[in-house]
C-alpha positions, 0 to 999 in steps of 0.5 A, spaced: 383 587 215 386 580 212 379 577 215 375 582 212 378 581 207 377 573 206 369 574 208 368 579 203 372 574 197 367 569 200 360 574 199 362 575 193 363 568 191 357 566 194 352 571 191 356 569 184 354 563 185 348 563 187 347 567 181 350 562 176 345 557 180 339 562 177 341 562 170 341 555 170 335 553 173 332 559 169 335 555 162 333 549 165 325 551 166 326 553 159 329 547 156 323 543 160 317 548 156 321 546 150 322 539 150 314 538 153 312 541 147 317 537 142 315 531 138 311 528 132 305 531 135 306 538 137 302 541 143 300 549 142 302 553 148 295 554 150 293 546 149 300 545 153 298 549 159 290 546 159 294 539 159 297 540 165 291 543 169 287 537 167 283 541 162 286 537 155 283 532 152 285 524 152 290 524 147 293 530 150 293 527 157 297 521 155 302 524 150 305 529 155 303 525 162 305 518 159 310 519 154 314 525 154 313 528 162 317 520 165 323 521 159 324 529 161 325 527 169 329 521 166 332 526 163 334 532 168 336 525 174 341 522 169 345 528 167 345 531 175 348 523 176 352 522 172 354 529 172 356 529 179 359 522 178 364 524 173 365 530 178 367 526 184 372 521 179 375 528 177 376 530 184 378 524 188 383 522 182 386 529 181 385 526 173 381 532 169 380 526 164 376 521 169 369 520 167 364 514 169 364 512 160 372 512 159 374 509 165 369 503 163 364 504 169 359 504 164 361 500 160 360 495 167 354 496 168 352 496 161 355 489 161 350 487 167 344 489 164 346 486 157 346 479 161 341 480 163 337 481 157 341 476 154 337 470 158 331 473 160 325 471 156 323 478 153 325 486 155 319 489 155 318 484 161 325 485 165 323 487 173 325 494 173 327 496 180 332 489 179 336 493 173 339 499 176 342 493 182 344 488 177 348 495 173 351 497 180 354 490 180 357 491 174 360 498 174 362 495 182 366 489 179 369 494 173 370 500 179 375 495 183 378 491 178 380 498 175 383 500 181 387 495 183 389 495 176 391 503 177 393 503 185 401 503 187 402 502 195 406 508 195 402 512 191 395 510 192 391 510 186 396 513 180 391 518 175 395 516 169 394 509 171 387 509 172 385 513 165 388 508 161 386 502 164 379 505 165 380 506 157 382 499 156 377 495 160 372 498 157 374 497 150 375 489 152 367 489 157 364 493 149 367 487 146 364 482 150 358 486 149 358 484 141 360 478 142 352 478 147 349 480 141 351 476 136 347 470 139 341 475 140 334 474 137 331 481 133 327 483 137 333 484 144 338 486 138 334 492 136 333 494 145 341 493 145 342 497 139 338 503 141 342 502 149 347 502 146 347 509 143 345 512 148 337 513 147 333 514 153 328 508 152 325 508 160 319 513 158 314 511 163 314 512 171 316 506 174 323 507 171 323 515 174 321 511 181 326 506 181 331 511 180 330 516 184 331 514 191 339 512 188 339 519 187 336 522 194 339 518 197 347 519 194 347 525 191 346 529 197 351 524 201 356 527 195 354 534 197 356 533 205 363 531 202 364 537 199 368 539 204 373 532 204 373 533 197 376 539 196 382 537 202 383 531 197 385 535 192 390 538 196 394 532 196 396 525 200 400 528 204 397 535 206 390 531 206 393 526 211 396 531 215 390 535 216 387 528 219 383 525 212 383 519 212 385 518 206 383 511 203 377 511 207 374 517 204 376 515 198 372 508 198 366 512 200 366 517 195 368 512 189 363 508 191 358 513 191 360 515 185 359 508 182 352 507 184 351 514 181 353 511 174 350 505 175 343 507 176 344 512 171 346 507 166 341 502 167 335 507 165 338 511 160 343 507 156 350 508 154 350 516 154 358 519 154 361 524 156 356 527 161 361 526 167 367 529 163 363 535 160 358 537 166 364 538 172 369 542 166 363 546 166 361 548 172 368 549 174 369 554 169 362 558 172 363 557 179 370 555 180 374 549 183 370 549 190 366 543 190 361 546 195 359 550 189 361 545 184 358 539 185 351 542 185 353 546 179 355 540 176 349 537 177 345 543 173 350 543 167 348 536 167 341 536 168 342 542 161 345 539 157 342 531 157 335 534 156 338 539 151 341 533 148 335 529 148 330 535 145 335 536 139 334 529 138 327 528 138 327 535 133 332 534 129 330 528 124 323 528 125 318 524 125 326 519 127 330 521 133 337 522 134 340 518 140 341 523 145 348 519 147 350 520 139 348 528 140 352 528 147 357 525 143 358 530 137 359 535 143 363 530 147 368 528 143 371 534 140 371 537 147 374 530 150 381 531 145 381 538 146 382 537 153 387 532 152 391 536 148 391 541 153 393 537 158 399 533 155 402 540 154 
């Protein structure tokens, strides 16, 4: 009777979550419709439509193909990445706070790109497949000096550790990325800021296609682990009993990670609190199981960037909002709030 009762639990489970997974792809295809048409020059539905069956005219044609269809897929793949990345850090760190921007990967990878800009002759020339491999480099080096900074032998990496580190490290990578700045002609000054910000400035194809694979490749490698996830949660001890290692997977799963932000990173820019906000999310709809929640992270995520970033080309027309800064007016708060919670 019990196990009855279990596989009717877990019917149900799975017909909710299933039904969660509708709505937001539903939501998603709507918020895509939207942003399509949002911008200096709006096209009608019917032009849209005709657009997109070949039928609208050159300028139509090169304003949805060229300009506004690479910025809303650049969307949709970094909100899944970087969503999915904050959702692991939460999970094989048992911290509720952890994400790629406060715990100072993107802040890694971020520096890395900078250098880079730094010394190359000009940005609208940077090799676009090099960049989210040199923002892996950095978000790896910011990654391991974190955790050797936050593990203990007897307690392996210690939650409270690894937040406040993170936090100091990234406050001390952004310095160096000032200090980048002062010594940069006009020209490379206004991409830093614009990177900084958090403004999605890779709007062409080239940029969806180098960062793509990174993205088949390690989210569903992450989705595999979901299982090994969920016995990390349990514990060191429990986790180990139940023949995890725990270590190892830990590694597997934080670099994955890692390389999640960092190809993120590299084409979007400095967009917070996508990985703090996307899990919470997804785990309020469709519960701690990460069968369930890591691609519910992955469609919040994807929401909310290209929510963000629709709102900030709208809002302030014909300027735009940075789609980190309107991320952020969300982020922040919520971040405090949960804060809050947790030191009660």
């Amino acid at each position: 009777m019990k196990v009855q009762e279990v596989s009717v639990v877990e019917i149900k489970r799975r017909n909710r979550g299933i039904r969660i997974f509708v709505v937001l792809g539903i939501f998603i295809v709507i918020a895509f419709v939207i942003s399509m048409n949002t911008g200096y020059i709006r096209l009608m539905p019917m032009e849209l439509l005709q657009t997109l069956l070949g039928q609208g005219t050159d300028k139509q044609s090169l304003i949805l193909f060229d300009f506004r269809l690479p910025r809303i897929v650049i969307s949709l793949l970094i909100g899944a990445g970087l969503a999915v990345s904050g959702c692991v850090m939460q999970g094989i760190s048992r911290n509720a706070l952890a994400d790629p921007g406060i715990l100072g990967i993107n802040a890694g990878a971020g520096l890395m790109v900078m250098l880079f800009i730094s010394f190359y002759p000009t940005t609208a020339a940077a090799p676009v497949f090099l960049l989210p491999v040199l923002a892996l480099v950095g978000a790896g080096g910011a990654a391991v000096l974190i955790g050797a900074l936050s593990y203990s032998a007897r307690d392996g990496i210690v939650p409270t550790r690894l937040l406040l580190n993170g936090i100091a490290i990234a406050a001390g990578i952004s310095a160096a990325t000032i200090v980048l700045t002062l010594r940069m002609d006009p020209e490379k000054f206004q991409f830093v800021a614009t990177w900084q910000a958090g403004s999605i400035w890779a709007t062409n194809w080239k940029f969806v296609l180098s960062l793509l694979p990174w993205l088949v490749v390690l989210l569903p490698y992450v989705f595999y682990k979901a299982r090994v996830m969920d016995v990390l949660n349990l514990g060191e001890h429990t986790a180990k009993a139940l023949g995890t290692e725990v270590s190892k997977e830990q590694l597997k799963l934080l670099a994955a990670a890692v390389g999640l932000a960092a190809s993120c990173v590299a084409v979007s820019g400095g967009i917070g609190f996508v990985g703090l906000i996307g899990p919470h999310l997804a785990r309020r709809l469709v519960g701690p199981k990460h069968q369930w929640l890591l691609p519910g992270s992955a469609l919040v995520g994807s929401l909310l960037v290209i929510t963000a970033d629709t709102i900030g080309r709208w809002i302030l027309q014909p300027s735009e909002i940075p789609t980190g800064i309107v991320i952020a007016v969300i982020g922040g708060p919520y971040f405090l709030y949960l804060l809050t919670r947790n030191r009660r």
